[in-house]
N, C-alpha and C positions, 0 to 999 in steps of 0.2 A: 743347228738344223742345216743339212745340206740341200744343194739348189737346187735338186729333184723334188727333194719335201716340199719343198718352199713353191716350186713350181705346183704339184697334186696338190695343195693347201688351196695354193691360187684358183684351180681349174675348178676346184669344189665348191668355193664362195660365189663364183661365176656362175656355176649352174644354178645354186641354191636360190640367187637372187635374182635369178632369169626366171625358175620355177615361179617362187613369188608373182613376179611381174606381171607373167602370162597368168597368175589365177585369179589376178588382183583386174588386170584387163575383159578377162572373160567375167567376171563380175559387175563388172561396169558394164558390157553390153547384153546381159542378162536383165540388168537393171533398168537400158535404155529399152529393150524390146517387152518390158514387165507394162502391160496396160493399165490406164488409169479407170475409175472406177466412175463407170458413165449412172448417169441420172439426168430427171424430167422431172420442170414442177410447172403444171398449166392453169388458169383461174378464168371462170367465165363471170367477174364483176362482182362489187360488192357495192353493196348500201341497203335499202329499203328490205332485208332479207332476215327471217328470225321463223324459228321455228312457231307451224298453225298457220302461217299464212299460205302454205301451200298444201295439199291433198296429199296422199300418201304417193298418189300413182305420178303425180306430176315430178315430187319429190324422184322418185325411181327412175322418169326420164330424164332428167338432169346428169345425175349419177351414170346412166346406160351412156347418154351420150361424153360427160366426161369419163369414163372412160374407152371410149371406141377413140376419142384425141389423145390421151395418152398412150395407150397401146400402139397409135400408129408412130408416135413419137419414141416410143421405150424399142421398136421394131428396129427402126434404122438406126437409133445409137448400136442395138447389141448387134446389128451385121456390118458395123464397122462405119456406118454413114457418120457424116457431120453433124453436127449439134445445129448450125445452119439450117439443114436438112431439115432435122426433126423440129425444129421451130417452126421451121414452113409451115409444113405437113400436118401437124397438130392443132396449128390454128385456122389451115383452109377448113379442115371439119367443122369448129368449132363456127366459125362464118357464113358455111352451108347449112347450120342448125339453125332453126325459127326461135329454137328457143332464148336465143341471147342477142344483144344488142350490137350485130356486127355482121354487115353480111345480108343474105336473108336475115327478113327478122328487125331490123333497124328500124329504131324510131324514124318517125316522121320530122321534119323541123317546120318551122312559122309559114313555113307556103305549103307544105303537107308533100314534101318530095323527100327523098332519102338523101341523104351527102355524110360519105365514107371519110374517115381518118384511120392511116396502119402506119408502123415502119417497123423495122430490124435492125438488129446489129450483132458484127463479129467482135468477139470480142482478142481474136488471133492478132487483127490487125485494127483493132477501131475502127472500121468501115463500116455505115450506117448508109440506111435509106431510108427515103418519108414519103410521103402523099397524103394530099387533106383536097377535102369538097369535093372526092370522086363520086360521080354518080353515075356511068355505064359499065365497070368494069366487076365481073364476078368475082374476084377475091383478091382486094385490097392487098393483101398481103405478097402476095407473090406482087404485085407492081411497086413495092416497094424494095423488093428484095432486084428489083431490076434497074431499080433506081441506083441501090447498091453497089451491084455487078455492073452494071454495063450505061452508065453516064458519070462524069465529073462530081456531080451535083449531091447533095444529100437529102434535099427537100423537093419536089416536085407539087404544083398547086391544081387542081379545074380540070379547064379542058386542057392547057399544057401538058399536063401530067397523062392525061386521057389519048395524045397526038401521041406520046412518047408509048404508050400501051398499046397501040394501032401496029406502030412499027415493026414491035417484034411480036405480031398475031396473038395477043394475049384475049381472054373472051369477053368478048363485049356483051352485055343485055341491056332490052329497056329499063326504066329505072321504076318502073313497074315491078319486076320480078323480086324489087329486094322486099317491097309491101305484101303485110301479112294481114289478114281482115280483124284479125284483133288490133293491131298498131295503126291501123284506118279509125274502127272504132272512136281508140284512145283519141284521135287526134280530132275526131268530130265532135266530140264529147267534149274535150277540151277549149275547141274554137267556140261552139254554143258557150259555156261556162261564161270563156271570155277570160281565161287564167291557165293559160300553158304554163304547166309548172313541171319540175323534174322531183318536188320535195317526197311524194310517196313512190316513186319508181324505183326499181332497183336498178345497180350502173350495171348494164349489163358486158362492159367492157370486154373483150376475150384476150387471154396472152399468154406466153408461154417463155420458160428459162427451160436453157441445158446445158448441159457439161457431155463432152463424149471423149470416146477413149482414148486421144491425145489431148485430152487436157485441155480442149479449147471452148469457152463460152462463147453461148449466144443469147438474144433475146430478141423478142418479139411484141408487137400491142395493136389491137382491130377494134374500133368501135365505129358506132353510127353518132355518137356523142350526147348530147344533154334532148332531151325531148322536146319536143317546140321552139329550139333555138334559133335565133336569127338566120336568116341565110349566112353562107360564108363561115360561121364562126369556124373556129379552130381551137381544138381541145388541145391536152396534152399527149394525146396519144402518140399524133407522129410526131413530137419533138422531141429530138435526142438529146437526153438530160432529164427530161421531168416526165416523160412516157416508159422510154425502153433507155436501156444503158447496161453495155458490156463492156467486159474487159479484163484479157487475162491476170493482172498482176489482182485483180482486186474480185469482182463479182458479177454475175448478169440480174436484173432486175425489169420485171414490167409492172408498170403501176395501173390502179383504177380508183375512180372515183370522182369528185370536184375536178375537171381539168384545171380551172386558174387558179384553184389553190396549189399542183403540181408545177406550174408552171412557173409561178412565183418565187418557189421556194426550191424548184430544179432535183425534186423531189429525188431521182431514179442516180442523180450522178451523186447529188449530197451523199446519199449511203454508202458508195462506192469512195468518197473523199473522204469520206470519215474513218473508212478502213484504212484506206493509204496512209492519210498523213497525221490519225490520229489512233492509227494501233486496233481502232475498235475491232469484233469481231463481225460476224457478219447479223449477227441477230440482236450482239447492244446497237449498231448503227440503225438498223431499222428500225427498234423498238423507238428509239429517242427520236429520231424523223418522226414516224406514223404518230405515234403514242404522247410525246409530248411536244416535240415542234409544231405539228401541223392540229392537234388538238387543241393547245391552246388557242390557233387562228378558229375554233369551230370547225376546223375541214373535216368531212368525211371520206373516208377511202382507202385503201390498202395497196399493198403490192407483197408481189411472191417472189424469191430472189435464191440461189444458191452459187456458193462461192469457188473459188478454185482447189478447194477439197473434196469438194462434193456435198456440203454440209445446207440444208434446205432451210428458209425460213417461208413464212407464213404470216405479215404481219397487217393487221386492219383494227380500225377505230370504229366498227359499224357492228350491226349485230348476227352479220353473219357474211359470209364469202365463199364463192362458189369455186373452190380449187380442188386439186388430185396431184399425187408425186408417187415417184416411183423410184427407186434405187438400183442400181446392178446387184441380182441374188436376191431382191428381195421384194417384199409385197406390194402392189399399190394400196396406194390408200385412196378414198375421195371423201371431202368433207363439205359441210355448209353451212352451218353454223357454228357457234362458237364451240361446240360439244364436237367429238369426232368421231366418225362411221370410219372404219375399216374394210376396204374390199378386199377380200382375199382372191382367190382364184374365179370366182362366180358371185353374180348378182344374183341370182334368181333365192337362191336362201335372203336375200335381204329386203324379198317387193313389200316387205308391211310397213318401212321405215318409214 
């Protein structure tokens, strides 16, 4: 073969695997700019909940209003917003409804005042926010997500927490506004009795997971806590590990139910460590938490969780749980008992349920 061949042999191998290169590189940034497949799963508490205990109509407003938090939350994943974002956003609704224990709407505790527990977390970065014993600030949630953002700290308590919500003009009301004359009621009826008890309430905890289109989780958890409880106490809600827990390598998770049996057992991270460092998926780790870890101790209560596939659980020991989830492309769902209603595009074909 002479050195002209040898040379056009050459020039031809050179292009051939330059072609390659470049189809192999535009492949790879095809793949980098290919969006991940956003989802919402939000729960307004679980316990004392079982089908007959509630009216058709009451039933339907539960369902209207979980779905008006997930839609606002399924809104800002599909225009591009953060999974952050939509955790917010989903549970300030959920906290402005009377109808759950978070927010307006909160149980009373042992002196007959309202005291808030929220927090959040990214799960991009592991960065978490808490606040517990708020009682002037309208929606717990967003003061924790400030906690997050914009202090050192992870936990905030009182009026500490309340001084640091001042700062950046967050909305204050009396602690009046969170009391609802049925949660008055309860609590006068209660004190007469002379047994504040939480054993027939439902938990009406409110919280939310997501995934958005880069791939990044979050979670979220708002409650008014146990009914008649001490002053001060402190649920699991705002602590990161047995409330809310994110994190990209593994899963987002908000729990409800017994706070100190959450609390004890570090409920919200276990699931998450049990993926990591024992392979589980994301629904045998929950199933073996909820179902048999925390069952044996007698705890009641669940959490909702989806992982960094986008793959949703729904796991509780009680006889019913108030959640909704929604998919990219696909339908929400809302449920409340152990049985499952489907929401399609519209409620109104479904007010007899």
């Amino acid at each position: 073969m002479t050195k002209i061949n040898l040379l056009i042999l050459f020039f031809v191998l050179f292009l051939t695997v330059s072609c390659v290169k470049e189809i192999k590189n535009n492949d790879l940034e095809e793949d980098e700019k290919r969006e991940t497949d956003f989802a919402l799963v939000i729960h307004g508490g679980a316990g004392y909940i079982y089908k007959g205990r509630y009216t058709p109509e009451q039933e339907k407003e539960y369902i209207i209003i979980l779905e008006e938090a997930l839609n606002e939350g399924y809104k800002i994943l599909e225009s591009n917003g953060s999974s952050v974002d939509a955790v917010e956003s989903a549970i300030r609704i959920l906290e402005d409804s009377p109808l759950f224990n978070a927010g307006f709407g909160a149980v009373l505790n042992n002196e007959g005042n309202v005291e808030l527990d929220a927090s959040i977390m990214s799960g991009e970065n592991i960065s978490a926010g808490g606040v517990a014993g708020i009682k002037h600030i309208k929606n717990p949630i967003t003061l924790a997500r400030f906690v997050m953002e914009h202090s050192p700290h992870v936990l905030m308590f009182g009026e500490g927490a309340e001084k640091f919500a001042h700062e950046f003009g967050l909305q204050k009301v009396e602690n009046s506004y969170f009391k609802t004359q049925e949660n008055i009621e309860e609590y006068n009826k209660s004190k007469l009795e002379e047994k504040l008890s939480n054993k027939n309430s439902k938990h009406g905890t409110v919280g939310c997971v997501a995934i958005d289109k880069k791939g990044n989780l979050a979670a979220g958890t708002s409650t008014g806590g146990l009914s008649g409880k001490k002053f001060g106490r402190v649920g699991d809600s705002p602590i990161i590990g047995a409330g809310t827990y994110a994190n990209n390598k593994t899963c987002a998770i908000s729990s409800t139910g017994q706070g100190e049996f959450f609390i004890r057992n570090v409920v919200a991270y276990d699931i998450s460590a049990l993926m990591e460092y024992q392979k589980l998926s994301l629904s045998e780790a929950a199933e073996y938490v909820i179902n048999d870890k925390l069952k044996k101790q007698k705890a009641l209560g669940g959490i909702i969780g989806i992982d960094n596939n986008g793959n949703i659980v729904n796991s509780f020991n009680t006889e019913g749980m108030f959640r909704a989830s929604r998919k990219s492309g696909e339908n929400a769902t809302v449920e409340l008992y152990k049985w499952f209603f489907s929401c399609r595009s519209s409620l109104q074909s479904n007010a007899g349920i």
